[in-house]
N, CA, C and O atoms as a CHARMM CRD file, in Angstrom:
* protein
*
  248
    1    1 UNK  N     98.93600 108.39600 115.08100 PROA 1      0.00000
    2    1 UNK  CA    98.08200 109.54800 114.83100 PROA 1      0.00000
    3    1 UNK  C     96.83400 109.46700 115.70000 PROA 1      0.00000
    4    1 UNK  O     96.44700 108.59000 116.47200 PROA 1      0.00000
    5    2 UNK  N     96.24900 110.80800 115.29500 PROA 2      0.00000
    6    2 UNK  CA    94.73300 111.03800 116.74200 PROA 2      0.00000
    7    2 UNK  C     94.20400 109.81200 115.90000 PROA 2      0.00000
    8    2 UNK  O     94.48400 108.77400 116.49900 PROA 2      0.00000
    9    3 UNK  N     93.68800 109.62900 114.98600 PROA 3      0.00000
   10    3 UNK  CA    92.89300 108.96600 114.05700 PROA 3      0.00000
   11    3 UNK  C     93.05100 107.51100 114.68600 PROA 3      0.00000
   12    3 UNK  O     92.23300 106.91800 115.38900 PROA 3      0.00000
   13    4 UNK  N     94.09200 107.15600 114.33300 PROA 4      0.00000
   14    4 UNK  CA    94.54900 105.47600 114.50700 PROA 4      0.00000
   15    4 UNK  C     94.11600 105.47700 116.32200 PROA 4      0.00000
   16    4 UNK  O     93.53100 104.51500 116.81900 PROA 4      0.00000
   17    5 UNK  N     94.38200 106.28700 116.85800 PROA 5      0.00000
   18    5 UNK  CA    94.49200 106.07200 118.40300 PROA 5      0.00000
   19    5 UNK  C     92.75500 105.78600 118.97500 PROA 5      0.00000
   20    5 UNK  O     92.27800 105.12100 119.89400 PROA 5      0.00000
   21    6 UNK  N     92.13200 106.72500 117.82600 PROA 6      0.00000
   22    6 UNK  CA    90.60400 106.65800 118.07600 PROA 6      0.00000
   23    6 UNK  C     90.08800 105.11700 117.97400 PROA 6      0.00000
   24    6 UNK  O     89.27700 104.56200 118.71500 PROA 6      0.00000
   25    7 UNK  N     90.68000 104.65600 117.01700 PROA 7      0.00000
   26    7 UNK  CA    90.14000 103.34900 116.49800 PROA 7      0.00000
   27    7 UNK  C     90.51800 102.63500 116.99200 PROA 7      0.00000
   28    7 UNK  O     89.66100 101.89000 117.46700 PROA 7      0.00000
   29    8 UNK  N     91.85000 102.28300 117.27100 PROA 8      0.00000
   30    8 UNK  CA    92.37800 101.14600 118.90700 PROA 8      0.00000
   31    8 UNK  C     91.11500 101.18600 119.93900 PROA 8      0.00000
   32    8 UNK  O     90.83100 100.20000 120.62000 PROA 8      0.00000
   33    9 UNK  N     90.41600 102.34700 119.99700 PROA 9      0.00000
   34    9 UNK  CA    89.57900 102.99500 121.69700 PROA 9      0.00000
   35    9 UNK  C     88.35200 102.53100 121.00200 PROA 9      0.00000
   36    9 UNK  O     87.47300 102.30600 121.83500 PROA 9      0.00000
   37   10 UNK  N     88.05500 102.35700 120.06500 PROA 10     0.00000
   38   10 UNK  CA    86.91700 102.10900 120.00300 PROA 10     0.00000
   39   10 UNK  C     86.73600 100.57900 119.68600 PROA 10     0.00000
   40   10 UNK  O     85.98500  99.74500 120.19100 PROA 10     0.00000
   41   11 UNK  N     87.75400 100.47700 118.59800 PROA 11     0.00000
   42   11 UNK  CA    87.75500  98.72400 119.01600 PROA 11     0.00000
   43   11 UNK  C     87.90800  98.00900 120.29500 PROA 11     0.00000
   44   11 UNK  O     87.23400  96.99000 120.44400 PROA 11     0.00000
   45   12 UNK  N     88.75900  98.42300 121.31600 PROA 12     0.00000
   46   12 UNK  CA    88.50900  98.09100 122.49700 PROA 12     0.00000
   47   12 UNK  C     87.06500  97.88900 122.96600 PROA 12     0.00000
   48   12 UNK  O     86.43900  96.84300 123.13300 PROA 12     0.00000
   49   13 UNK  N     86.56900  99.63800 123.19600 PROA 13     0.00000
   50   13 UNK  CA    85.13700  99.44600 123.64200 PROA 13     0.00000
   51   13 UNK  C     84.24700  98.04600 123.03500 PROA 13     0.00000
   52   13 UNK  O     83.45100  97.33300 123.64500 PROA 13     0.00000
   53   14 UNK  N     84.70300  97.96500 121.64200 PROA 14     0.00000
   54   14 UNK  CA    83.87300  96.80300 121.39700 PROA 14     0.00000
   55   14 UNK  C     83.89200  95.68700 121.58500 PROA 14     0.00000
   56   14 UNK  O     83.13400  94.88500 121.04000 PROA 14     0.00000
   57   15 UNK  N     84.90800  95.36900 122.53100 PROA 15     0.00000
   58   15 UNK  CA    85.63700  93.78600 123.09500 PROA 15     0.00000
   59   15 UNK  C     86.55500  92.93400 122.15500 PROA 15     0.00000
   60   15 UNK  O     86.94500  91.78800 122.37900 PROA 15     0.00000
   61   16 UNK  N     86.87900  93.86100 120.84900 PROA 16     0.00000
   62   16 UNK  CA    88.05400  93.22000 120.67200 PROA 16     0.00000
   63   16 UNK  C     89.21000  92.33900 121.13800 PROA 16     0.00000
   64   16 UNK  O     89.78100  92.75000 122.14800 PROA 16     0.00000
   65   17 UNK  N     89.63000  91.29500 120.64000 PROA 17     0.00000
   66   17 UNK  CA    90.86000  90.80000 121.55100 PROA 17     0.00000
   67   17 UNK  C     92.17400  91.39600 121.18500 PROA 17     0.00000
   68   17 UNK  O     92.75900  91.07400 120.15100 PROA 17     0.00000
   69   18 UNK  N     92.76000  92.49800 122.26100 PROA 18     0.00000
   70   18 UNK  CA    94.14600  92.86200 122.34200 PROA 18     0.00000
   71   18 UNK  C     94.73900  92.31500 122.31900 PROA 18     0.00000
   72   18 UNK  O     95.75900  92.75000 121.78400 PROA 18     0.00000
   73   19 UNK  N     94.81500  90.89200 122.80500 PROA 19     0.00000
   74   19 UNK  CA    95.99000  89.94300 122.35900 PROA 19     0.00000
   75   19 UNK  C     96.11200  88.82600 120.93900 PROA 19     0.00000
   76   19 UNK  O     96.93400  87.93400 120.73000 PROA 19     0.00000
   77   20 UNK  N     95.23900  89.17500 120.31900 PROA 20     0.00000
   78   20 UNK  CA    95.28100  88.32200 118.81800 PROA 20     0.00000
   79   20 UNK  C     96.24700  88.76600 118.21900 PROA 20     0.00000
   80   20 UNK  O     96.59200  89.94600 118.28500 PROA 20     0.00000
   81   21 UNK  N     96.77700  87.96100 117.60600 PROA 21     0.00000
   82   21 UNK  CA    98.39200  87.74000 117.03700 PROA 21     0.00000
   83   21 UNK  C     98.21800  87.30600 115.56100 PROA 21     0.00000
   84   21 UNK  O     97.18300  86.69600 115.29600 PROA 21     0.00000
   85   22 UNK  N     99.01100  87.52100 114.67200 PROA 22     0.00000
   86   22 UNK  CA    98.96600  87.40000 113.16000 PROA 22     0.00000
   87   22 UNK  C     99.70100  86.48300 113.24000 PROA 22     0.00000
   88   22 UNK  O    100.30800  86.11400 114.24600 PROA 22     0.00000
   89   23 UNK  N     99.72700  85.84200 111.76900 PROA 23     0.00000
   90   23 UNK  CA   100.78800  84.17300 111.45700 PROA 23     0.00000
   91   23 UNK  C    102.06100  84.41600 112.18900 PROA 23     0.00000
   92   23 UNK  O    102.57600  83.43500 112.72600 PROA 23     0.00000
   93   24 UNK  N    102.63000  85.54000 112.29100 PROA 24     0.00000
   94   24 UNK  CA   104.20100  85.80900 112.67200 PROA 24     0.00000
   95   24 UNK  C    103.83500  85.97600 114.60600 PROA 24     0.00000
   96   24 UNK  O    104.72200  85.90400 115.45700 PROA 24     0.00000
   97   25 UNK  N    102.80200  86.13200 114.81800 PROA 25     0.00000
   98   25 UNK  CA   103.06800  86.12100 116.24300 PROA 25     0.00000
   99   25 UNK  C    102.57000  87.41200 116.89700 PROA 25     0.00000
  100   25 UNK  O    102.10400  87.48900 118.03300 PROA 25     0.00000
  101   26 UNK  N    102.74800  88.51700 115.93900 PROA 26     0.00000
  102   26 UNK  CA   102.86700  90.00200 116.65000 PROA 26     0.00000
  103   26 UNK  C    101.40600  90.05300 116.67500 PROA 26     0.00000
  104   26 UNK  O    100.47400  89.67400 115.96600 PROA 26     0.00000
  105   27 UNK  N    101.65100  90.91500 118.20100 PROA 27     0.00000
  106   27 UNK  CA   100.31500  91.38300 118.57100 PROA 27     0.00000
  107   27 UNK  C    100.25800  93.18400 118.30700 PROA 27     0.00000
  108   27 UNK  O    101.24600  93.90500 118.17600 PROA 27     0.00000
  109   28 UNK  N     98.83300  93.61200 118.28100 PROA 28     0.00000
  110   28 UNK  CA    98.53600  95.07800 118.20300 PROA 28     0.00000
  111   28 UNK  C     99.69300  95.51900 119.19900 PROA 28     0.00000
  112   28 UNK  O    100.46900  96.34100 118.71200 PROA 28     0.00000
  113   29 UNK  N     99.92900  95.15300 120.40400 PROA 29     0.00000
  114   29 UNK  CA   100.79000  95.84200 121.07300 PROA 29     0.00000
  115   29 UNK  C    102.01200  95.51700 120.45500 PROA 29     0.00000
  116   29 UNK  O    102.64400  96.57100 120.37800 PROA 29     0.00000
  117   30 UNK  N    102.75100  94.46700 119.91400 PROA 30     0.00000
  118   30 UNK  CA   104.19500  94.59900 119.35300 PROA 30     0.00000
  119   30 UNK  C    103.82100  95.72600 118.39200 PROA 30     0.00000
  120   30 UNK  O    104.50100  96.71000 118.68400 PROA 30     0.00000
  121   31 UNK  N    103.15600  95.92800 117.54800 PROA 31     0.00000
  122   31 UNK  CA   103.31500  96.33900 116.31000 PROA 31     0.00000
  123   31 UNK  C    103.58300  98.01200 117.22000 PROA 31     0.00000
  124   31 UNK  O    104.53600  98.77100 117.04300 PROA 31     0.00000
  125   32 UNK  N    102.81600  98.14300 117.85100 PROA 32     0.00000
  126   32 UNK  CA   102.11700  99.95600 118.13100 PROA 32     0.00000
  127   32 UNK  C    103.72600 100.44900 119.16200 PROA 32     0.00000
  128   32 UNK  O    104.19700 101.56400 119.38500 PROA 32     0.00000
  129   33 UNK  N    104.09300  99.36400 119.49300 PROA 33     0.00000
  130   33 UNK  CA   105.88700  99.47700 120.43300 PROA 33     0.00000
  131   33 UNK  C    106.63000  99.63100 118.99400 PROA 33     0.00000
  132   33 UNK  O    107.11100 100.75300 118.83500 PROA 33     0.00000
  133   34 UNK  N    106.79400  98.84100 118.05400 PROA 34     0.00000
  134   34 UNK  CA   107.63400  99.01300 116.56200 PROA 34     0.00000
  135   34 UNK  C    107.34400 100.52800 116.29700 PROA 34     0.00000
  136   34 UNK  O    108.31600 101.28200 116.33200 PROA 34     0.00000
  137   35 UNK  N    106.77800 100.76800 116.17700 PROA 35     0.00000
  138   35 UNK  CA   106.07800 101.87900 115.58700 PROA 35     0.00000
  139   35 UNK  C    106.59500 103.24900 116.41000 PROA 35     0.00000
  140   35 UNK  O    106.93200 104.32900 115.92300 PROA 35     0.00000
  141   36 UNK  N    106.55600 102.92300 117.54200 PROA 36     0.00000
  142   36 UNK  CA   106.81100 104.08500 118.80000 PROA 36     0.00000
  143   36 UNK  C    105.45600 104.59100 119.00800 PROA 36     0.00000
  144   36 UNK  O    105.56300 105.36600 119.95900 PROA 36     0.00000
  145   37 UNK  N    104.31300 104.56700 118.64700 PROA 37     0.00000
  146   37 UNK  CA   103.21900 104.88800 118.95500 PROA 37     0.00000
  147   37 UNK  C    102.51800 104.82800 120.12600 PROA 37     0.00000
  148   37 UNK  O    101.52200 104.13600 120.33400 PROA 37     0.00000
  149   38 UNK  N    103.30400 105.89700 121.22100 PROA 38     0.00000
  150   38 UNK  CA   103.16900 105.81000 122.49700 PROA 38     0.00000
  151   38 UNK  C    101.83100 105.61100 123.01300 PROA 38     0.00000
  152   38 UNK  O    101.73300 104.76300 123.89900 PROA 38     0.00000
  153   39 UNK  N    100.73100 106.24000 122.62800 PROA 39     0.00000
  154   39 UNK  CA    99.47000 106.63800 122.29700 PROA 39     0.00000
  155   39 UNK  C     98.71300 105.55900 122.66700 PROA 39     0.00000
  156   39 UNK  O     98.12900 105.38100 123.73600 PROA 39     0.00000
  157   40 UNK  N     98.77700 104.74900 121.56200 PROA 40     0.00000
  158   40 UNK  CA    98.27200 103.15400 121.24900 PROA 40     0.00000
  159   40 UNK  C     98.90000 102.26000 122.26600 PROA 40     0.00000
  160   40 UNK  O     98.19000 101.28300 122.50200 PROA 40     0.00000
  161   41 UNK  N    100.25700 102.30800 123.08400 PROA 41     0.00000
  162   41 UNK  CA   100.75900 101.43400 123.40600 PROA 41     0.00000
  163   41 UNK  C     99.92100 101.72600 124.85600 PROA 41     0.00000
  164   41 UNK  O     99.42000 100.70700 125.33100 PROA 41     0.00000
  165   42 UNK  N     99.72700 102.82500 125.52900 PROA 42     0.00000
  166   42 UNK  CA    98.99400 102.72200 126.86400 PROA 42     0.00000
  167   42 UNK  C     97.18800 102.37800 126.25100 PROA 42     0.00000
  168   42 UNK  O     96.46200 101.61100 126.88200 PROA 42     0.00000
  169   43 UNK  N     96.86500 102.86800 125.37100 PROA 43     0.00000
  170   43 UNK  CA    95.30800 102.02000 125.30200 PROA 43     0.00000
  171   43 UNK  C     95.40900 100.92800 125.46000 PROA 43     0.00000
  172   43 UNK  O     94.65400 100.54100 126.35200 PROA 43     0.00000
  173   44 UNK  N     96.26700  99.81200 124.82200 PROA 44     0.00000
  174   44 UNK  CA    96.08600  98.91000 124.81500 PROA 44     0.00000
  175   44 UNK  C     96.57700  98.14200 125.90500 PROA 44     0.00000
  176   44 UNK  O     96.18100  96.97700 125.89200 PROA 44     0.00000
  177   45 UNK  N     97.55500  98.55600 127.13600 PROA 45     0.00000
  178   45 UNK  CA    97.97200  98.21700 127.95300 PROA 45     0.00000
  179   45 UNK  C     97.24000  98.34000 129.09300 PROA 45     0.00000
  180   45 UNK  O     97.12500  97.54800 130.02900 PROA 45     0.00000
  181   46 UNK  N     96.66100  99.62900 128.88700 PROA 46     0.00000
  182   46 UNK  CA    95.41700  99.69300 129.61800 PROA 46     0.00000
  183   46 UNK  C     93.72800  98.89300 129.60300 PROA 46     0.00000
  184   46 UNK  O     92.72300  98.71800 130.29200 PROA 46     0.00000
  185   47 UNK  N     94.20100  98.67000 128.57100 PROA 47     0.00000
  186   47 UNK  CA    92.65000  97.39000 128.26900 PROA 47     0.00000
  187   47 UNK  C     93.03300  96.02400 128.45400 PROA 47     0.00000
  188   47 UNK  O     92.38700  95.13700 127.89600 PROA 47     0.00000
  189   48 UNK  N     94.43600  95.65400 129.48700 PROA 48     0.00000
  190   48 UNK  CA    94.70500  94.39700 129.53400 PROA 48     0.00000
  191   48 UNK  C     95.86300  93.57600 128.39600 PROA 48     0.00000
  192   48 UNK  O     96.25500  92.42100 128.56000 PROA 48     0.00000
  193   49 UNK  N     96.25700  94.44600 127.29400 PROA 49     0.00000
  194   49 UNK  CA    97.16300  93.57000 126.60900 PROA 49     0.00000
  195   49 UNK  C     98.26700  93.10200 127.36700 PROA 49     0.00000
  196   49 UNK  O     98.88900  93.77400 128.18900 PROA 49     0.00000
  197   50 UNK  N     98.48200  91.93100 127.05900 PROA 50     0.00000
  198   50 UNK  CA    99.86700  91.02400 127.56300 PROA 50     0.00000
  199   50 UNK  C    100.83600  91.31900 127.17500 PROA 50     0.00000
  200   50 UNK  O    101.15800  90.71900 126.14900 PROA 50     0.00000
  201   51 UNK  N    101.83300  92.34700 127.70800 PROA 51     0.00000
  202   51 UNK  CA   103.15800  92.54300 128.01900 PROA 51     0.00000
  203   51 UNK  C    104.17800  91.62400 127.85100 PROA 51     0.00000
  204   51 UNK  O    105.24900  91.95800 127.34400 PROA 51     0.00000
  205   52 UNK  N    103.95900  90.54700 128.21100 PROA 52     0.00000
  206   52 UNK  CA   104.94000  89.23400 128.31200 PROA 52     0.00000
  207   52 UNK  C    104.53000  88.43100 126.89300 PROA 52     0.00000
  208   52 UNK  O    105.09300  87.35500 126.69800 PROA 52     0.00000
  209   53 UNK  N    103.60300  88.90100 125.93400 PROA 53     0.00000
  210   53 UNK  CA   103.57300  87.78100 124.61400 PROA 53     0.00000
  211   53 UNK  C    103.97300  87.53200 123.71900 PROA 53     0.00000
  212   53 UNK  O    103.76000  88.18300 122.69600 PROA 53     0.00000
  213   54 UNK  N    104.88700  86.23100 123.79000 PROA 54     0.00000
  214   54 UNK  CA   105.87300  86.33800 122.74100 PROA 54     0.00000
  215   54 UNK  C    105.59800  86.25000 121.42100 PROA 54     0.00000
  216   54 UNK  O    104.52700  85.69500 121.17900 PROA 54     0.00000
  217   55 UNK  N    106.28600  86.65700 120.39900 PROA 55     0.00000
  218   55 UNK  CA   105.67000  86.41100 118.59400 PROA 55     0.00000
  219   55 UNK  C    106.80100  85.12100 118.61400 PROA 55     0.00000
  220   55 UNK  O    107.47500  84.68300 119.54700 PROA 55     0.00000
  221   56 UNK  N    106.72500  84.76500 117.38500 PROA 56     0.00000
  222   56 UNK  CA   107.11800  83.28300 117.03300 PROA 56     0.00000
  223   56 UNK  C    109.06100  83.33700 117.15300 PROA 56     0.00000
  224   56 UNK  O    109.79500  82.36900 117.35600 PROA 56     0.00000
  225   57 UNK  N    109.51100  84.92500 116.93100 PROA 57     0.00000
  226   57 UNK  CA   110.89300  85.20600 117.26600 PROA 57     0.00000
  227   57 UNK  C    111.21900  84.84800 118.55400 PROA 57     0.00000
  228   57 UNK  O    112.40600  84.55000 118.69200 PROA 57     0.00000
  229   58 UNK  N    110.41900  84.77500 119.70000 PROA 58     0.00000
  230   58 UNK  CA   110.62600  84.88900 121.23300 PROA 58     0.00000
  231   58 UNK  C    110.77100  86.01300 122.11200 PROA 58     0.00000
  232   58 UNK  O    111.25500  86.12500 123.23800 PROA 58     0.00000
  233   59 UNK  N    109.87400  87.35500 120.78700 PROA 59     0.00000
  234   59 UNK  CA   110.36900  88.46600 121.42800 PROA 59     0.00000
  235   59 UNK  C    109.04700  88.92400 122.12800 PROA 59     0.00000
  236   59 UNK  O    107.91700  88.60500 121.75800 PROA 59     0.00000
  237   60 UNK  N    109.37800  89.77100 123.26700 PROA 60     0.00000
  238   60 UNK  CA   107.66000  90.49600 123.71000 PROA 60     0.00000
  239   60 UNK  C    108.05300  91.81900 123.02100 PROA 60     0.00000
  240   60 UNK  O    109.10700  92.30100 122.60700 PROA 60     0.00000
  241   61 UNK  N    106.71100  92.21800 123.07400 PROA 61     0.00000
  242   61 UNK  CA   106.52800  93.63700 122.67800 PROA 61     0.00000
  243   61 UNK  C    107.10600  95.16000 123.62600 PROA 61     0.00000
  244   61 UNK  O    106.95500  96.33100 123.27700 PROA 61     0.00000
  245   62 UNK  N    107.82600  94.60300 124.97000 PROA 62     0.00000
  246   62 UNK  CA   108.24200  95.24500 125.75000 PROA 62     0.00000
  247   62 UNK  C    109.50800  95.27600 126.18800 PROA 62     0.00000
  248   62 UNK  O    109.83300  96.05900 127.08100 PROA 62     0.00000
């Protein structure tokens, strides 16, 4: 949604880390690819998230 997409952009602006990962591994970008949330997936790709990071399955988000 516009909403969620705002808040990815603004957490960015605030130097958030795009690549922090939860106990299971997934990063904001796996989750926002699960999701199909095309939206979210170029903010965050565009602010540098890692493409290649695996969660604890061995999977990337791409």
């Amino acid at each position: 949604s516009r909403g969620a997409t705002d808040i990815v952009r603004y957490l960015i602006d605030q130097k958030a880390d795009v690549d922090k990962s939860d106990s299971s591994g997934w990063t904001a970008l796996h989750i926002a690819v699960s999701a199909g949330n095309e939206d979210i997936v170029q903010e965050l790709v565009g602010a540098g998230a890692d493409v290649n990071k695996r969660n604890d399955k061995g999977l990337s988000p791409l």
